[in-house]
KOLLO-139033 format. One line per 3 residues: number of its first residue (from 0); their letters; for each residue x, y, z of C-alpha. Coordinates in steps of 0.02 Angstrom, whole numbers. Layout:
NUM> A> X/Y/Z ~ ...
! end
This chain:
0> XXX> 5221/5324/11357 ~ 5173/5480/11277 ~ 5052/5593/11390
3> XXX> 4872/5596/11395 ~ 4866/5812/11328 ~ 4983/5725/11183
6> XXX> 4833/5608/11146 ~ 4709/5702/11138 ~ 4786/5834/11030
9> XXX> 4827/5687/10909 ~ 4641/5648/10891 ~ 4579/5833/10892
12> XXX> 4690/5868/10724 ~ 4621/5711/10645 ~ 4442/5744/10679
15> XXX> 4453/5923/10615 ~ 4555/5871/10441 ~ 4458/5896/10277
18> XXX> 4420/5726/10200 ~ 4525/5679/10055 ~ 4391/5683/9882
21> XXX> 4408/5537/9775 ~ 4521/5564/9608 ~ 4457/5511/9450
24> XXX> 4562/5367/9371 ~ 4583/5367/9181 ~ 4542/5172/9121
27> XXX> 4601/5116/8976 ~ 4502/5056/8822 ~ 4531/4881/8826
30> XXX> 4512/4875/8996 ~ 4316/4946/9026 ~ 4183/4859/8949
33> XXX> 4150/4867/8754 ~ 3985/4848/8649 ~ 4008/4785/8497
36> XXX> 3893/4790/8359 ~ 3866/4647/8233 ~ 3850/4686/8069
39> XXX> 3780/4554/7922 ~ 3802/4562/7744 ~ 3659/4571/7648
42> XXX> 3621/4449/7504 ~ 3581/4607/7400 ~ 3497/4652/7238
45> XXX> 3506/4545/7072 ~ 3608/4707/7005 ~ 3728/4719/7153
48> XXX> 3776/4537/7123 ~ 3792/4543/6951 ~ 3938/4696/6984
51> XXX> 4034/4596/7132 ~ 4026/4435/6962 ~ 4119/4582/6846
54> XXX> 4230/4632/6984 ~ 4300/4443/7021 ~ 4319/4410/6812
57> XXX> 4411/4568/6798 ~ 4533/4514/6938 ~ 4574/4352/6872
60> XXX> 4573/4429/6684 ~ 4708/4537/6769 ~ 4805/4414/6841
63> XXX> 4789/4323/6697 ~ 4873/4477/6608 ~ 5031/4492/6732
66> XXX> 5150/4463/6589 ~ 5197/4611/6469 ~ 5190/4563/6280
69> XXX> 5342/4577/6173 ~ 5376/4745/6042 ~ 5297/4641/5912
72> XXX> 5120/4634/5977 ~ 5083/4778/5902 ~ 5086/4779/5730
75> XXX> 5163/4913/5607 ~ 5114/5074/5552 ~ 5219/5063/5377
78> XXX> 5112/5031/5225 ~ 5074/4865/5165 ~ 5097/4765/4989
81> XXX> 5059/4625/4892 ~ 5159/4467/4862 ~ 5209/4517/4680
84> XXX> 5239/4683/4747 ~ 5359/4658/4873 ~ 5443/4527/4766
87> XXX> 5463/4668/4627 ~ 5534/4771/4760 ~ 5664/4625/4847
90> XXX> 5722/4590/4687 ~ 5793/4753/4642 ~ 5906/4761/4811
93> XXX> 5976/4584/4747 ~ 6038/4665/4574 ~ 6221/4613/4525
96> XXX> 6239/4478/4671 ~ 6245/4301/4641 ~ 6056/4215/4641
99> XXX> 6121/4070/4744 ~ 6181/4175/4884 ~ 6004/4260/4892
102> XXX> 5865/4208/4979 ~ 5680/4264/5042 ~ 5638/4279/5231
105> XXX> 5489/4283/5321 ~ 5443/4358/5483 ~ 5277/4309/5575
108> XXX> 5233/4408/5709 ~ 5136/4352/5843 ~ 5065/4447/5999
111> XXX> 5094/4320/6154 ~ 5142/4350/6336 ~ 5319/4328/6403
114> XXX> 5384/4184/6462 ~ 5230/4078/6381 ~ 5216/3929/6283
117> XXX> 5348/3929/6122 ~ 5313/3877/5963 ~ 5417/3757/5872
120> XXX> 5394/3619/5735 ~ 5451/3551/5575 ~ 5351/3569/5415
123> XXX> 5381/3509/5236 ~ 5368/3667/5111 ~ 5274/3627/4939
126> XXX> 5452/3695/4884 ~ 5602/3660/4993 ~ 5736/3787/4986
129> XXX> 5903/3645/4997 ~ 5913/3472/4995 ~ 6077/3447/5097
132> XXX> 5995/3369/5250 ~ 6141/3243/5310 ~ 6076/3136/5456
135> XXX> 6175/3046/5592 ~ 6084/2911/5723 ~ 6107/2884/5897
138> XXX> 6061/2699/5924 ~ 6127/2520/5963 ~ 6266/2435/5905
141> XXX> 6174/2309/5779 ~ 6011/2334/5841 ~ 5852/2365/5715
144> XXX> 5856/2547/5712 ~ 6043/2546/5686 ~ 5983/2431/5495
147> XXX> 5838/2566/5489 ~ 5965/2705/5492 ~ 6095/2623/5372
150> XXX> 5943/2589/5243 ~ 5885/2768/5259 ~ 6056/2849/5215
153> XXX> 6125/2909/5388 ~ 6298/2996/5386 ~ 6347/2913/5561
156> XXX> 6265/2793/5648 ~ 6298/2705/5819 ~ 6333/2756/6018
159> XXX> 6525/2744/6072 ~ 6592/2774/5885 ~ 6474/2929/5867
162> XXX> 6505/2989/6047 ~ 6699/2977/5996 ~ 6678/3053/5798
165> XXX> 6577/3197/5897 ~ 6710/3240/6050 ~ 6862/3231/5908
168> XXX> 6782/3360/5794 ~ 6671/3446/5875 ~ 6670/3593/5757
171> XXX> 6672/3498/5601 ~ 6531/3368/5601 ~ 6493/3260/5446
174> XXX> 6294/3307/5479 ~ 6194/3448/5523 ~ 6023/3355/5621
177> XXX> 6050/3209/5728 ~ 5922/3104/5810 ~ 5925/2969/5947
180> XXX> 5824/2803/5992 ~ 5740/2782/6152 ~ 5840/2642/6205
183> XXX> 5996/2755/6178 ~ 5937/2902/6295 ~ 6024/2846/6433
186> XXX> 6196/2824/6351 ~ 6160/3016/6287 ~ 6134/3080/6455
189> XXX> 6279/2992/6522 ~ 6400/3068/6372 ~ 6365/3232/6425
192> XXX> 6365/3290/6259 ~ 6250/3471/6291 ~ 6401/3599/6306
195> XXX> 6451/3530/6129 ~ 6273/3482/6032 ~ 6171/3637/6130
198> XXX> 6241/3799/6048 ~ 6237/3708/5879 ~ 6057/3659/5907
201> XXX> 6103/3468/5881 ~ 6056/3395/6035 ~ 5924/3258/6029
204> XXX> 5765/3315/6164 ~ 5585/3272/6181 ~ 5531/3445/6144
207> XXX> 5605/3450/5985 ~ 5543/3293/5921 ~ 5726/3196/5890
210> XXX> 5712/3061/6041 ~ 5587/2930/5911 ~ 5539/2737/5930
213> XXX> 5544/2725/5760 ~ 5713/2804/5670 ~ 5625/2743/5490
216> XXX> 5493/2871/5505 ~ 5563/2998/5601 ~ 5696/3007/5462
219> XXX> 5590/3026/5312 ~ 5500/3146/5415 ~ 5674/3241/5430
222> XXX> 5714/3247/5242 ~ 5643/3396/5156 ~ 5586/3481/5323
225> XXX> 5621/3660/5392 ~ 5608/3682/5580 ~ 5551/3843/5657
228> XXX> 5532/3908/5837 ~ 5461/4055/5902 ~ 5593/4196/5960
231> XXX> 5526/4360/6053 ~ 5370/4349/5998 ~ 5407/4306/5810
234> XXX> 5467/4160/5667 ~ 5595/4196/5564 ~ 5643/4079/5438
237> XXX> 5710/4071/5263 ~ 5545/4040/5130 ~ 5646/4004/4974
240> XXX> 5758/4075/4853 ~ 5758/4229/4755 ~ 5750/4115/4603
243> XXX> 5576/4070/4664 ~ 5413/4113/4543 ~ 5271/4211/4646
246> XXX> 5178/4065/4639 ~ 5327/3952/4713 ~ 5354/4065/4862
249> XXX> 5131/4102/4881 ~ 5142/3939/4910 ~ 5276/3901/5031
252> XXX> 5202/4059/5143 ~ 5039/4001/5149 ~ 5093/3819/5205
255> XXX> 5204/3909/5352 ~ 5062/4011/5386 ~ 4925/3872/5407
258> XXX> 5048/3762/5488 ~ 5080/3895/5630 ~ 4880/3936/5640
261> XXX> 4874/3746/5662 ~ 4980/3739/5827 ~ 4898/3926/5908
264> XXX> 4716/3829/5874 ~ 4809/3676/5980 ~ 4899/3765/6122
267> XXX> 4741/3915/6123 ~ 4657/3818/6294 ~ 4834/3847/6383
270> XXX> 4880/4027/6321 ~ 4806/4148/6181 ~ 4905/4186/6054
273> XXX> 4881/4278/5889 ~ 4947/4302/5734 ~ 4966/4501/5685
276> XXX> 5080/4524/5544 ~ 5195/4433/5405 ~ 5351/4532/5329
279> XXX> 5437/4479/5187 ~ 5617/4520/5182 ~ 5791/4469/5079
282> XXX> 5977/4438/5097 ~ 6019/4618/5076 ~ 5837/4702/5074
285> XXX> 5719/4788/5186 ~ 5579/4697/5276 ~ 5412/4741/5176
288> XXX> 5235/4690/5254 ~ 5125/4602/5179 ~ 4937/4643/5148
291> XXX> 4889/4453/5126 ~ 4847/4482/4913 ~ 4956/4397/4781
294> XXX> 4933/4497/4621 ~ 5027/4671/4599 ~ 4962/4833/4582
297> XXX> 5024/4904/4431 ~ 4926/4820/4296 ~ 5079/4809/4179
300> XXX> 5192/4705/4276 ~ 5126/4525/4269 ~ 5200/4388/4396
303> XXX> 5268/4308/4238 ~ 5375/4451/4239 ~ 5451/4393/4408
306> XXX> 5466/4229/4363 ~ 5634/4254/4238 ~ 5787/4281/4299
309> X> 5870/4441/4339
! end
């Protein structure tokens, strides 16, 4: 036991110590207590709304507008010519080559967004180009459309003996469209015929119009036609030959041009698309654009003039 002196010495150093001053303690944020202020939107003046209104439209118009357009939405700077004119001009480059080998082209440009809808149909020009349109049918051994297609002048009709004519000689088919009945589809799709009809542009689809209930009229709808589809933003397609009056190829242009106003005025409530330019061009000359007028502007060449041969 420790002695009383001891003791007392003890409790004389404790009594005499300085007392120990409180530290300040750094809280953190989240930890003390927080006043937060509420904040409401305000309905705002008539103008102030009207500008949030122009804000959202030009968002959506934007998003809208996420897909570049193609080189050919904007249209040329070159000068531009009449029918007759660019005729006059076409003809010259075909001087001293046969006239049967020779034929006009026409490019329509159109201003559309990537990737959107494509156009493609079949139309019957006042004056068709070539008459070698050799049909073959994909239907139903001795069913109706297989009598339709024999009556209407198919090449090749039938499902097994086509599918077999077709893998033998693949690169040398006796017809250049081909068309299938519904009730055939399924023998199509179980042929697997695409690696062979595909790059040739022969295989029978919905989209392009060649899967029919009725081969009779899809047939006579076929004869004298010219299909067209839209490539990069344009149609290219042959208009007629070089033989052609001004008059024979005004009116073969115009049809292609009304018929592909037609189908923009059909598909406008999906995607806009719009028509900016038409270029004439040859075999072996330049592509000219034209100004939309028919009659040349040198008063002493008349489009009888381009109406003989060369």
């Amino acid at each position: 036991m420790a002695p009383m002196n001891q003791c007392v010495a003890s409790l004389a150093r404790l009594s005499l110590s300085t007392p120990a001053r409180p530290v300040n303690i750094a809280i953190s944020r989240f930890l003390g207590p927080s006043i937060t202020q509420t904040r409401c939107k305000s309905a705002g003046t008539l103008a102030m709304r009207a500008r949030e209104r122009e804000k959202e439209k030009l968002k959506k118009k934007r998003r809208m507008q996420r897909f570049k357009e193609y080189k050919y939405a904007t249209p040329s700077q070159e000068e531009r010519y009449s029918l007759c004119d660019a005729m006059r001009y076409l003809r010259a480059f075909e001087v001293g080559r046969p006239p049967t080998s020779a034929t006009y082209e026409v490019s329509i440009r159109i201003r559309t967004p990537k990737n959107s809808f494509v156009l493609r149909s079949r139309i019957r020009l006042p004056y068709p180009i070539k008459n070698d349109t050799r049909i073959a049918v994909i239907c139903k051994e001795g069913s109706g459309a297989m009598q339709d297609a024999r009556a209407g002048g198919a090449v090749a009709f039938g499902e097994e003996s086509l599918f077999e004519l077709i893998k033998a000689n693949p690169n040398r088919l006796p017809f250049n469209r081909l068309i299938c009945h519904v009730d055939s589809e399924p023998a199509l799709k179980k042929a697997n015929l695409g690696r062979l009809l595909g790059p040739k542009g022969l295989m029978p689809s919905l989209k392009t119009n060649t899967i029919t209930k009725s081969v009779k009229s899809l047939m006579h709808e076929m004869v004298g036609t010219e299909s067209y589809r839209e490539r990069t933003g344009a149609i290219c397609m042959a208009i007629g030959n070089i033989q052609f009056t001004p008059k024979m190829l005004f009116e073969n242009v115009k049809a292609l041009v009304d018929a592909i106003q037609e189908n923009i005025e059909n598909i406008e409530h999906r995607i806009r698309k719009d028509l900016i330019e038409v270029v004439l061009s040859s075999t072996n000359g330049p592509g000219i654009s034209l100004n939309g007028l028919f009659t040349p502007t040198d008063e002493k060449v008349l489009p009888t003039h381009l109406s003989t041969a060369m």
